[in-house]
Every structure is written in structure tokens, then in C-alpha cells.
PDB file of the backbone (N, CA, C, O) and the ligand in Angstrom, with CONECT records:
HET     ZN  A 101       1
ATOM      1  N   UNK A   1      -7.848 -23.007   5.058  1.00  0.00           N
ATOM      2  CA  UNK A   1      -6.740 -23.906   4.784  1.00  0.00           C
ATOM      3  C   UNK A   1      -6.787 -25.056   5.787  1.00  0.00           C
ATOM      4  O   UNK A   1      -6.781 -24.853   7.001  1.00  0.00           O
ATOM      5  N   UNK A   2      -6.837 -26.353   5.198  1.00  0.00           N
ATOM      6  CA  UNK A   2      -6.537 -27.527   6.079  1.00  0.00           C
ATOM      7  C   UNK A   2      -4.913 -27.922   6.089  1.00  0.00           C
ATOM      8  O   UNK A   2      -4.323 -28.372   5.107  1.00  0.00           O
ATOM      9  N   UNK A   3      -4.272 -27.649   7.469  1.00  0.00           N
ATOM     10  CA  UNK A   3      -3.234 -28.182   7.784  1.00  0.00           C
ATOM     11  C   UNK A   3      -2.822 -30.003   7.956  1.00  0.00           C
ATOM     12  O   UNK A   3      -3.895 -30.500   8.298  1.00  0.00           O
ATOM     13  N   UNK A   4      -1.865 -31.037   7.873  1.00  0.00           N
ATOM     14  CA  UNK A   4      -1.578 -32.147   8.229  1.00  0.00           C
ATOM     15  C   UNK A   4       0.412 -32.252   8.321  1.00  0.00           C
ATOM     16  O   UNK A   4       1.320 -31.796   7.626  1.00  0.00           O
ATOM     17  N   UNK A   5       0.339 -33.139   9.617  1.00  0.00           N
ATOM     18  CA  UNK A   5       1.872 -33.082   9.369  1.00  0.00           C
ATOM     19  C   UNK A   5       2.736 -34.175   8.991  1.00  0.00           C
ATOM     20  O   UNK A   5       3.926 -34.089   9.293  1.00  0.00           O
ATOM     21  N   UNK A   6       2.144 -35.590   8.134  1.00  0.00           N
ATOM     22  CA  UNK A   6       2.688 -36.398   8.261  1.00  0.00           C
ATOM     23  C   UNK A   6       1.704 -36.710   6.817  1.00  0.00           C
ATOM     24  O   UNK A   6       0.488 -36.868   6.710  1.00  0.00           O
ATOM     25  N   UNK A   7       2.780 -36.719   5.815  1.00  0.00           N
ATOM     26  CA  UNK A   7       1.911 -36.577   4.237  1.00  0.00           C
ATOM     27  C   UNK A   7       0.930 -38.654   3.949  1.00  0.00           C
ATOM     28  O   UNK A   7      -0.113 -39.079   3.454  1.00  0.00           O
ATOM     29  N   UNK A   8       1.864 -39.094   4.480  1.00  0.00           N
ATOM     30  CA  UNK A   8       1.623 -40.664   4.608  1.00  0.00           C
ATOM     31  C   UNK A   8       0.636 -40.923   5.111  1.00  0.00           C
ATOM     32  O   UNK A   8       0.212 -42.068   4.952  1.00  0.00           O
ATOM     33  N   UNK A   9       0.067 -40.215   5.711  1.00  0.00           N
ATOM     34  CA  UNK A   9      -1.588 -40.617   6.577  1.00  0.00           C
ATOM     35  C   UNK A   9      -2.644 -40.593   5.723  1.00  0.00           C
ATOM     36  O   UNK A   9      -3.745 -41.084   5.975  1.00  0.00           O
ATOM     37  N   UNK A  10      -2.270 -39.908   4.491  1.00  0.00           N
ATOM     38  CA  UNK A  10      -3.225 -39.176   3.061  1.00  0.00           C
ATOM     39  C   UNK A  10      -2.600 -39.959   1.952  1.00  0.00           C
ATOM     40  O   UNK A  10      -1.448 -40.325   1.723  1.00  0.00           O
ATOM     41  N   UNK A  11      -3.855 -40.104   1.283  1.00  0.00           N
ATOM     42  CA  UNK A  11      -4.039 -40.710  -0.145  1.00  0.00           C
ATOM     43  C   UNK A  11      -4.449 -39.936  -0.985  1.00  0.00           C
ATOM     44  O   UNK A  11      -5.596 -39.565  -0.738  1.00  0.00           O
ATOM     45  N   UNK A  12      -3.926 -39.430  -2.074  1.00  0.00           N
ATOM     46  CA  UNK A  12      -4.664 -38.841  -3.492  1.00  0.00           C
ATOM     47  C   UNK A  12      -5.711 -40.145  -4.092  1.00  0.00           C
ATOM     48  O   UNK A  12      -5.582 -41.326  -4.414  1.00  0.00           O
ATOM     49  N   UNK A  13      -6.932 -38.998  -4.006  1.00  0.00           N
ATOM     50  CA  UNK A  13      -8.009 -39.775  -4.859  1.00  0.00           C
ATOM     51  C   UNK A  13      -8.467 -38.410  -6.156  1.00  0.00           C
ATOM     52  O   UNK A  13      -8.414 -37.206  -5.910  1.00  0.00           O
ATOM     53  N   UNK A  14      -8.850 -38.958  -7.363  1.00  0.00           N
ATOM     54  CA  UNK A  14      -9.425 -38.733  -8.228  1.00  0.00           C
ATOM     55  C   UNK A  14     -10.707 -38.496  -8.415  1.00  0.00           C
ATOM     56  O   UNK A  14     -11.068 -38.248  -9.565  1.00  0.00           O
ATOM     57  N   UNK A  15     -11.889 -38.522  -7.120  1.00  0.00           N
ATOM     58  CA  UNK A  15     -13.115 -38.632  -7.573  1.00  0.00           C
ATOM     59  C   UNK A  15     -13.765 -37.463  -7.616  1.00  0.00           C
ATOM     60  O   UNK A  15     -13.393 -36.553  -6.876  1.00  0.00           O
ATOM     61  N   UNK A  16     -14.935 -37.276  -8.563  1.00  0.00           N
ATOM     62  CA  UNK A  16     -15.148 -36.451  -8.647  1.00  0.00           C
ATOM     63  C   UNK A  16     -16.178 -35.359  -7.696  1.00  0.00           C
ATOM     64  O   UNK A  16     -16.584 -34.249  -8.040  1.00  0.00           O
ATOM     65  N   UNK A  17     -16.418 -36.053  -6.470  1.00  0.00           N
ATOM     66  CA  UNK A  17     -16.767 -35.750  -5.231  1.00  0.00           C
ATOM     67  C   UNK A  17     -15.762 -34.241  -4.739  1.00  0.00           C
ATOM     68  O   UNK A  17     -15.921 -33.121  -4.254  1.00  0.00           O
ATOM     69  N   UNK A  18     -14.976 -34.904  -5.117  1.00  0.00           N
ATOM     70  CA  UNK A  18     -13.961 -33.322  -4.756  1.00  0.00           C
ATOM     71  C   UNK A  18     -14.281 -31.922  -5.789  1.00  0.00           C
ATOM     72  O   UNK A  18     -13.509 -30.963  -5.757  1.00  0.00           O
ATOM     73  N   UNK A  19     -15.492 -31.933  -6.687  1.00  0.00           N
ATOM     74  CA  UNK A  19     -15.020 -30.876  -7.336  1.00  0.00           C
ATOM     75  C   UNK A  19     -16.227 -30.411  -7.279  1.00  0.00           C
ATOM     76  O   UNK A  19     -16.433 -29.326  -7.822  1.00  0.00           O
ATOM     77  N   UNK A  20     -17.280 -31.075  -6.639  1.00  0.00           N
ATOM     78  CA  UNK A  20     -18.684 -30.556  -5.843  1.00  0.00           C
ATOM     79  C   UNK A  20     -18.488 -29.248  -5.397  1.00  0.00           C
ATOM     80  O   UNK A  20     -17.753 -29.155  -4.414  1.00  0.00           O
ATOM     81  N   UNK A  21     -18.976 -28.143  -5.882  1.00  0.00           N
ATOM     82  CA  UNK A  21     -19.439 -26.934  -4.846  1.00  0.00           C
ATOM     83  C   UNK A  21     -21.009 -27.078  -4.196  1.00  0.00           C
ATOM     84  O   UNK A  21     -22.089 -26.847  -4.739  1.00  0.00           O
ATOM     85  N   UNK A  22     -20.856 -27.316  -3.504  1.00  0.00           N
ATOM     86  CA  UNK A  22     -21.877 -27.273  -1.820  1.00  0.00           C
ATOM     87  C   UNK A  22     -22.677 -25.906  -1.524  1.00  0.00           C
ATOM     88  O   UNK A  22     -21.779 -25.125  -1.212  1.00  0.00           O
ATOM     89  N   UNK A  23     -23.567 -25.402  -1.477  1.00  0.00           N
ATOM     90  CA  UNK A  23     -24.355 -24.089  -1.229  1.00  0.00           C
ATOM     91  C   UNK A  23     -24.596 -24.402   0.412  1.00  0.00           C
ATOM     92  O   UNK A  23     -25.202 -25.399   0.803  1.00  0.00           O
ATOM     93  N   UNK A  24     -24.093 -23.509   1.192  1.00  0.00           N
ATOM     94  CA  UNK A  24     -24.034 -23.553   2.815  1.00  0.00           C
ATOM     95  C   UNK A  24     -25.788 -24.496   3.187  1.00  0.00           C
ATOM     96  O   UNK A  24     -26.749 -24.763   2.466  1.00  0.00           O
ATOM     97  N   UNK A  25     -25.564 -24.674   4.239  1.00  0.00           N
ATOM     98  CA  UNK A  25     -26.236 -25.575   5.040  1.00  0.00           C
ATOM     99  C   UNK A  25     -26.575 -27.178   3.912  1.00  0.00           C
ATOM    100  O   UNK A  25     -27.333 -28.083   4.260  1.00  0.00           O
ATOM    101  N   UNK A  26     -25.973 -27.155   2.891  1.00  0.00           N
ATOM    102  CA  UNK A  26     -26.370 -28.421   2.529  1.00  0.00           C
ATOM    103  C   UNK A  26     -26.136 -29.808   3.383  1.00  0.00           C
ATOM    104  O   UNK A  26     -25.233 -29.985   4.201  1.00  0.00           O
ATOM    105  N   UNK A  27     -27.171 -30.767   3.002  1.00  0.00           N
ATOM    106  CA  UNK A  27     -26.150 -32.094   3.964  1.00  0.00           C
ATOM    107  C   UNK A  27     -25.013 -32.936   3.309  1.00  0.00           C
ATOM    108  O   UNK A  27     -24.915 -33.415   2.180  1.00  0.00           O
ATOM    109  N   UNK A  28     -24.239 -32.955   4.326  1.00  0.00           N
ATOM    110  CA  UNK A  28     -23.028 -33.262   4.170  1.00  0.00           C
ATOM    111  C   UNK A  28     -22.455 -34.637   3.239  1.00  0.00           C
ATOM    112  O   UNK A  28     -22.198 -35.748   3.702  1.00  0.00           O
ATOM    113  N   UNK A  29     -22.377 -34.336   2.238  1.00  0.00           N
ATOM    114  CA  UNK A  29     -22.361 -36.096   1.520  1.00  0.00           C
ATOM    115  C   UNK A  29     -21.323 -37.158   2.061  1.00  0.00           C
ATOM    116  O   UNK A  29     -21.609 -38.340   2.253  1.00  0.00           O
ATOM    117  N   UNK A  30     -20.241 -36.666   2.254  1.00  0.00           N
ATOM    118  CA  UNK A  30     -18.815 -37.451   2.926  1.00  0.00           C
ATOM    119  C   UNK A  30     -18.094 -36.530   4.203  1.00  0.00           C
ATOM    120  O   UNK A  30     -17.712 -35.360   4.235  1.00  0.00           O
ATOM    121  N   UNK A  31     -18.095 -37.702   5.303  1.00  0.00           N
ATOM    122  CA  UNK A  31     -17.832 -36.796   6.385  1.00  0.00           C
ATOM    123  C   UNK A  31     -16.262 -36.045   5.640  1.00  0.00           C
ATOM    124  O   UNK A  31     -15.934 -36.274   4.476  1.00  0.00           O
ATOM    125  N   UNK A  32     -15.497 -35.195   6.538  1.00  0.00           N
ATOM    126  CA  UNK A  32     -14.436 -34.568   6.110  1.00  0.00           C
ATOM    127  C   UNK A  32     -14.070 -33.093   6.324  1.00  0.00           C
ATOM    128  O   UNK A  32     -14.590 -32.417   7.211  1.00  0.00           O
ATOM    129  N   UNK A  33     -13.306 -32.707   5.613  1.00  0.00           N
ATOM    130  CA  UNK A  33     -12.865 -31.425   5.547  1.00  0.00           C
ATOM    131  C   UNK A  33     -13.157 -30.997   4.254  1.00  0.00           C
ATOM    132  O   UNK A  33     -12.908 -31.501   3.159  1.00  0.00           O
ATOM    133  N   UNK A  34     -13.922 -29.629   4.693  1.00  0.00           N
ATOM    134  CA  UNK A  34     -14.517 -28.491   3.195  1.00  0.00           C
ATOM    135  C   UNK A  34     -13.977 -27.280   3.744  1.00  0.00           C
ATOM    136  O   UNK A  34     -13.900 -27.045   4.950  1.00  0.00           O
ATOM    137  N   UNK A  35     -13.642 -26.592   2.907  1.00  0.00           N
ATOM    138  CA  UNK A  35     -13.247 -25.489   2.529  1.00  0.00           C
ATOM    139  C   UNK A  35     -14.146 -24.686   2.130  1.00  0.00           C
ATOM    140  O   UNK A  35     -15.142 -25.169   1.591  1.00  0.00           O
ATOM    141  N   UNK A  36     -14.026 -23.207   2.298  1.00  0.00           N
ATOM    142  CA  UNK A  36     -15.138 -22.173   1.854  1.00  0.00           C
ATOM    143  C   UNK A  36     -14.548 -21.695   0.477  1.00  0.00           C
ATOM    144  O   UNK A  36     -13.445 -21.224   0.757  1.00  0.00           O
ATOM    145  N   UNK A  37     -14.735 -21.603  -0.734  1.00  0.00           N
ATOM    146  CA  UNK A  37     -14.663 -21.321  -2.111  1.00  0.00           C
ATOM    147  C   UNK A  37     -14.120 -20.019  -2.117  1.00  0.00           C
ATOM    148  O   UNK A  37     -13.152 -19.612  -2.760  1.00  0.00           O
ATOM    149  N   UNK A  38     -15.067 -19.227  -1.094  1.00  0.00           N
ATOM    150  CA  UNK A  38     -14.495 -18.111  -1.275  1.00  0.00           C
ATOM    151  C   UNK A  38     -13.607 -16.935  -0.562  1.00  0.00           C
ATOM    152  O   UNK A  38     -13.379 -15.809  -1.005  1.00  0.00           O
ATOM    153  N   UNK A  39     -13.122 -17.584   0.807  1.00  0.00           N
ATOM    154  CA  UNK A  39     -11.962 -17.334   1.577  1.00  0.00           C
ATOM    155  C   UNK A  39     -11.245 -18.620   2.074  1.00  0.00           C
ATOM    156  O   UNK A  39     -10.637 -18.606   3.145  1.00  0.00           O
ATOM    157  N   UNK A  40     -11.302 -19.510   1.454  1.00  0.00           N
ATOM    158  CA  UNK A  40     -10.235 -20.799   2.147  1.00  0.00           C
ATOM    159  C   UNK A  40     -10.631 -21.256   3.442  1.00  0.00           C
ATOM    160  O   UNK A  40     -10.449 -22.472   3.516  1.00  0.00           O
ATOM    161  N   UNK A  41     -11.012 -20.859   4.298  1.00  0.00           N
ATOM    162  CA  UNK A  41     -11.641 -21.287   5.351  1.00  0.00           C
ATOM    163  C   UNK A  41     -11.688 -22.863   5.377  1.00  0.00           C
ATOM    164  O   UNK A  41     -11.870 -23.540   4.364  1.00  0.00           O
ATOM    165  N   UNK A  42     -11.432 -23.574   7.140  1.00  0.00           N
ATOM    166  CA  UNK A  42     -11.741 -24.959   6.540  1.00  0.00           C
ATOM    167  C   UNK A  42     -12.980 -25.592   7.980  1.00  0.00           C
ATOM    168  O   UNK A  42     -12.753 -25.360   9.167  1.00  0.00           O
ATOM    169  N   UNK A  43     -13.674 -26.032   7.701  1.00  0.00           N
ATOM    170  CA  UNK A  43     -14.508 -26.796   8.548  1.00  0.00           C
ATOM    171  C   UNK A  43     -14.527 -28.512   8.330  1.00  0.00           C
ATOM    172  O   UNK A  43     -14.449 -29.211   7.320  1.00  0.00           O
ATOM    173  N   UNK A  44     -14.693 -28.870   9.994  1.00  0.00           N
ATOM    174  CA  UNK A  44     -14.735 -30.146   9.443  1.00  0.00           C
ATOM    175  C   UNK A  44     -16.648 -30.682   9.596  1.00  0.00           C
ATOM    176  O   UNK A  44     -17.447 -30.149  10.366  1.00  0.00           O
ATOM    177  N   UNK A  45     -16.962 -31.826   8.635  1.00  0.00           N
ATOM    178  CA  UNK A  45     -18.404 -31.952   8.972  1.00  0.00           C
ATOM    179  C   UNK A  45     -18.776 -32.986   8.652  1.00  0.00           C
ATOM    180  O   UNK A  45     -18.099 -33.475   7.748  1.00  0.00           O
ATOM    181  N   UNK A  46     -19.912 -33.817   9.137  1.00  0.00           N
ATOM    182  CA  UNK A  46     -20.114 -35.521   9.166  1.00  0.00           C
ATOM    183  C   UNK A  46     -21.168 -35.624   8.432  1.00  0.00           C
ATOM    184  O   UNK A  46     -22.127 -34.874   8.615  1.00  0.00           O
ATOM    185  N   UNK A  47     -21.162 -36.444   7.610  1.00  0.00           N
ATOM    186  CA  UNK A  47     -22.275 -37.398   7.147  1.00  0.00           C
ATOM    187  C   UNK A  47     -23.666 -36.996   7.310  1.00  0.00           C
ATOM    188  O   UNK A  47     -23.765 -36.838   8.527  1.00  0.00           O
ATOM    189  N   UNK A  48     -24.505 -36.806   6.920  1.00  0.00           N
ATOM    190  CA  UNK A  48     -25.553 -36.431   6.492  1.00  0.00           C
ATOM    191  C   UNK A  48     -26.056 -35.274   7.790  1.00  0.00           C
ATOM    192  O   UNK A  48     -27.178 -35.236   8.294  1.00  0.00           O
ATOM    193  N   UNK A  49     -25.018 -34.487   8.098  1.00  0.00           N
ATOM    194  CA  UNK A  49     -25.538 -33.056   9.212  1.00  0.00           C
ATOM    195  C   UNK A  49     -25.346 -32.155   8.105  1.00  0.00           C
ATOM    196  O   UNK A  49     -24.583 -32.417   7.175  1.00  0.00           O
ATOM    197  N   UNK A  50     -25.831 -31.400   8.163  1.00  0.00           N
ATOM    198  CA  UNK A  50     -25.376 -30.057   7.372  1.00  0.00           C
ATOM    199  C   UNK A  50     -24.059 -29.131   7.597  1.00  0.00           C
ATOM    200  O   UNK A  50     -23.693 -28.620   8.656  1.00  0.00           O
ATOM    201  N   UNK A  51     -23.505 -29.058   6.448  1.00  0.00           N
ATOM    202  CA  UNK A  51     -22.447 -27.973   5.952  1.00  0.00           C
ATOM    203  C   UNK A  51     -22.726 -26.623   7.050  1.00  0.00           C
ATOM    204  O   UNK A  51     -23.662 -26.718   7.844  1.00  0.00           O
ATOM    205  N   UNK A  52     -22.129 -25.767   7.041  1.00  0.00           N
ATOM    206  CA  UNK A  52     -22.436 -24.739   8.144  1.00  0.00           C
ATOM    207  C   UNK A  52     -23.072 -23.302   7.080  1.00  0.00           C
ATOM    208  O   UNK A  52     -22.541 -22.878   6.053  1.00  0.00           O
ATOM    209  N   UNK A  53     -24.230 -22.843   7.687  1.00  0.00           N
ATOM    210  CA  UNK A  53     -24.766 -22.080   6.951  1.00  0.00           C
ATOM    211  C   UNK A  53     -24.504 -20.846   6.329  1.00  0.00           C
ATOM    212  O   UNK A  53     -23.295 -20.633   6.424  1.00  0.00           O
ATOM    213  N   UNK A  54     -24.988 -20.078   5.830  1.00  0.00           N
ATOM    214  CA  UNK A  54     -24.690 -19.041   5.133  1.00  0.00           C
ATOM    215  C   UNK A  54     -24.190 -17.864   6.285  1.00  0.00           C
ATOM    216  O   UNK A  54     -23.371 -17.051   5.857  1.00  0.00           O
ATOM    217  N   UNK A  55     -24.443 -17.779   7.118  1.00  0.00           N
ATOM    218  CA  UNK A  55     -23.805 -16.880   8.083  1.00  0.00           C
ATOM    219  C   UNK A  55     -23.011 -17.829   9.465  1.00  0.00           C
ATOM    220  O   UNK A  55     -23.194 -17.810  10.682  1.00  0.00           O
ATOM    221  N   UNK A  56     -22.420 -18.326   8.896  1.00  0.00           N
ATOM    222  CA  UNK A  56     -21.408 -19.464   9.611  1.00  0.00           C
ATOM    223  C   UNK A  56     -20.209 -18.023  10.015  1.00  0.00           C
ATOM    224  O   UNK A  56     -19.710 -17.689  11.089  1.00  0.00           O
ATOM    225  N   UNK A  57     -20.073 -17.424   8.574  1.00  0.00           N
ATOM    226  CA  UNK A  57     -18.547 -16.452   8.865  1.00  0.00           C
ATOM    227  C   UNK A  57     -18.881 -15.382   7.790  1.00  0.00           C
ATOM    228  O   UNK A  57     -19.632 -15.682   6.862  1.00  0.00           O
ATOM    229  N   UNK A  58     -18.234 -13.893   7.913  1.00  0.00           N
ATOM    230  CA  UNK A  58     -18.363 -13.158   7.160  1.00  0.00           C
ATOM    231  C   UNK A  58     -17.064 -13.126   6.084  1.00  0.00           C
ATOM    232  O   UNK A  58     -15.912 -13.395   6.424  1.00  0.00           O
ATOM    233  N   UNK A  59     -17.468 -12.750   4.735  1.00  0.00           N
ATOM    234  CA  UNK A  59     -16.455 -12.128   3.876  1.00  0.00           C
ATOM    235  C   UNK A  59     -16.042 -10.810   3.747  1.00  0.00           C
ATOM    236  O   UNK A  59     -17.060 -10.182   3.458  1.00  0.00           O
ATOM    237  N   UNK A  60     -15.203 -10.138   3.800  1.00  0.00           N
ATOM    238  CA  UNK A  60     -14.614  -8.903   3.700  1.00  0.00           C
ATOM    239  C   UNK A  60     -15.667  -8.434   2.226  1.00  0.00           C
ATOM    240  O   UNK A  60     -16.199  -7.334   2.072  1.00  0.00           O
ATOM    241  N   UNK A  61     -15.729  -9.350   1.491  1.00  0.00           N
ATOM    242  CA  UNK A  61     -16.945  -8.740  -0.017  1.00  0.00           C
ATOM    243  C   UNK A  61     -18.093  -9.312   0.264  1.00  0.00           C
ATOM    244  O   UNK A  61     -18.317 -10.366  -0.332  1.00  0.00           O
ATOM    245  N   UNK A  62     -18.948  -8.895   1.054  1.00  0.00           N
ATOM    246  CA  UNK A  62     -20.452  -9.301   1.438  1.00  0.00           C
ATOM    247  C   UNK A  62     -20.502 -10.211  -0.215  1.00  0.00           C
ATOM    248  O   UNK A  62     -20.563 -11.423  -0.010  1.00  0.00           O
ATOM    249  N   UNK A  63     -20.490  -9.925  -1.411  1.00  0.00           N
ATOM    250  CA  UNK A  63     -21.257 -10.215  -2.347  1.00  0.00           C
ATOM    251  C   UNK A  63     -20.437 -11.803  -3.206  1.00  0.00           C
ATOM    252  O   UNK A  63     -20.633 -12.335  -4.298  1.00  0.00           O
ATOM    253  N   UNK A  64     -19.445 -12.134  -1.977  1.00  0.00           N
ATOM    254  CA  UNK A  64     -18.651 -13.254  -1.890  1.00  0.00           C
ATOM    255  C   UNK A  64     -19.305 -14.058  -1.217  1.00  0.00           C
ATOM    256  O   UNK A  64     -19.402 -13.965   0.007  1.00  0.00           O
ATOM    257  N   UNK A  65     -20.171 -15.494  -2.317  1.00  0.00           N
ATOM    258  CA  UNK A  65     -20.784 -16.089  -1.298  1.00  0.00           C
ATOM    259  C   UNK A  65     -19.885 -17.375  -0.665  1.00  0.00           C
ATOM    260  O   UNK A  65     -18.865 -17.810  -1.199  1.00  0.00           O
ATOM    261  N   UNK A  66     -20.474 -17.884   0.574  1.00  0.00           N
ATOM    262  CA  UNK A  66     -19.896 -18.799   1.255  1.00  0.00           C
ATOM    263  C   UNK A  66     -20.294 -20.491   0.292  1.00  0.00           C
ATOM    264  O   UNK A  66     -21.441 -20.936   0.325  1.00  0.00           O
ATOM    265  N   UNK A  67     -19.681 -20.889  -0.130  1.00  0.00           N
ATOM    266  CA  UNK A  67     -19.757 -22.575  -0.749  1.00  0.00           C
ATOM    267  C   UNK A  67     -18.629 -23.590  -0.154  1.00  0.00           C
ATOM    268  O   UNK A  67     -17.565 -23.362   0.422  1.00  0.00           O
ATOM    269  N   UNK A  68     -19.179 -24.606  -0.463  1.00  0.00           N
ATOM    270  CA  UNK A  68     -18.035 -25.624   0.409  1.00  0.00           C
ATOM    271  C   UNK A  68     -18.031 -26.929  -0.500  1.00  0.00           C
ATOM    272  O   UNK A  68     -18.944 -27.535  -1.061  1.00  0.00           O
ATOM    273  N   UNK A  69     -16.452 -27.163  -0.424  1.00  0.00           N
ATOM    274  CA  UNK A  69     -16.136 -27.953  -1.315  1.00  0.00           C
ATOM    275  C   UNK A  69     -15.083 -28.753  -0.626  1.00  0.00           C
ATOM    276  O   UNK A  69     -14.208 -28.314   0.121  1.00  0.00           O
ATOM    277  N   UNK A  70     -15.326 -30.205  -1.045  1.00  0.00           N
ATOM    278  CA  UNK A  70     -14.559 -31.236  -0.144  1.00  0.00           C
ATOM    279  C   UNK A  70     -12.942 -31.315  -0.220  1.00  0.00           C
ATOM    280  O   UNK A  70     -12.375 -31.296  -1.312  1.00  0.00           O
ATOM    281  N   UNK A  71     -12.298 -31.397   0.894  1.00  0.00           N
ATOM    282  CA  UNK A  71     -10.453 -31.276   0.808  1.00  0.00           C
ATOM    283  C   UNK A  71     -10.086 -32.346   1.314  1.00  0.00           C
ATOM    284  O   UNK A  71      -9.150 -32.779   0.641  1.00  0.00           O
ATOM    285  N   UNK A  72     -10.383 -33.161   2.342  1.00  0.00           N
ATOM    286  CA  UNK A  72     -10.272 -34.393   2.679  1.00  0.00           C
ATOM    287  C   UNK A  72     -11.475 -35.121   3.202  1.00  0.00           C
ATOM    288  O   UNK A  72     -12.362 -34.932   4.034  1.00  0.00           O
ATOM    289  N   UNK A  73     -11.062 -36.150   2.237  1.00  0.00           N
ATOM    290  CA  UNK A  73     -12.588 -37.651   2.539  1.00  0.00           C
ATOM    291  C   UNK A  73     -12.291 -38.305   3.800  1.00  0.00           C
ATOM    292  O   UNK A  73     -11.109 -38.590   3.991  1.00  0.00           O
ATOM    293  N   UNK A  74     -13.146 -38.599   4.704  1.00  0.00           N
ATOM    294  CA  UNK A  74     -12.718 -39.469   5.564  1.00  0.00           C
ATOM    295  C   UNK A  74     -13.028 -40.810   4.724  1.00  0.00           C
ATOM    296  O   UNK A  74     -13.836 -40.877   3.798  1.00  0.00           O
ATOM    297  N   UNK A  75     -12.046 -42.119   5.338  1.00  0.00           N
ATOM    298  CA  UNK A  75     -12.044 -42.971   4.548  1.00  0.00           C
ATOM    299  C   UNK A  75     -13.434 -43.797   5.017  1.00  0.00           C
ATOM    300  O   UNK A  75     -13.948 -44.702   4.359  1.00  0.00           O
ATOM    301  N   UNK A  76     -13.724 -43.493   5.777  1.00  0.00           N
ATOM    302  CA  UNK A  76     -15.812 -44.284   5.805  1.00  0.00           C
ATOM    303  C   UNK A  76     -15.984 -42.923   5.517  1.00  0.00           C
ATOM    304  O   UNK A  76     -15.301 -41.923   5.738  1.00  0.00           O
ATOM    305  N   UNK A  77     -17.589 -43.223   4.701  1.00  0.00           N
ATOM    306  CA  UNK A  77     -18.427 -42.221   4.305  1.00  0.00           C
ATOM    307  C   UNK A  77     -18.727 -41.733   5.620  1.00  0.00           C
ATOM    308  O   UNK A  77     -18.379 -40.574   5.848  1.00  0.00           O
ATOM    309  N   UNK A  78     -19.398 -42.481   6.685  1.00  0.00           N
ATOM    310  CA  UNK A  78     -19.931 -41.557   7.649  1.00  0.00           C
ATOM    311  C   UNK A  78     -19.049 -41.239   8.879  1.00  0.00           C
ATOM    312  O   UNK A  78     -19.449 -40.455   9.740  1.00  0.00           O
TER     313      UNK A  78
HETATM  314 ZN    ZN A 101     -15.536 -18.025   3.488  1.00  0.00          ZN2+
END
């Protein structure tokens, strides 16, 4: 889960960048905040470094894999 306390700092966007699932260590297309698909988890990660890998964190269901999907864009790509 990504926390913020001041809703005005954030913009709703529509693109379809947000609905990317990510396979761990990919590189990072838009710096930001991703989320793990399959426990909520949130990491933040920059511009063309890699996503954090497949044993970044464990799942309580080993057979729950780790993916990452974008929650907030920073407003520069990198
Ligand atoms: Zn996870």
C-alpha cells in the first residue's frame, strides 16, 4: 500500500501505463511507486534501474508470484 497525506499533490491520469504488470527485476519504465500484484506491497523505483527481483520479499503462498504494477507516476519520466 502507498500512503499520501495531502490528496492535491496527485493527479488522476488515465494512461494505460498503469495497467502494465511488470515480471520482477524488469527495467523500470516510469520512475514511481509499484505495487506487488500479489500482496500490495509498495516500492519506490527510477527510470530505467530495475523493479526489485523475484526474491525482493516472500509470499505466505510461495506459488504467488511477485509482479509490479505502477500506483504513482512521477511527473518526469526519469
Ligand atoms: Zn508481494
Amino acid at each position: 500500500m502507498a500512503y499520501y497525506k495531502y490528496a492535491n499533490f496527485l493527479s488522476q491520469q488515465q494512461g494505460t501505463e498503469f495497467d502494465v504488470i511488470h515480471p520482477p527485476a524488469t527495467a523500470t519504465p516510469f520512475s514511481g511507486i509499484y505495487r506487488c500484484t500479489g500482496c500490495g506491497l509498495s516500492v519506490t523505483s527510477v527510470y530505467e534501474h530495475h523493479l526489485p527481483p523475484q526474491n525482493h520479499h516472500q509470499h505466505a503462498n510461495y506459488l504467488v508470484p511477485i509482479r509490479w504494477q505502477l500506483t504513482v507516476k512521477s511527473h518526469y519520466r526519469q
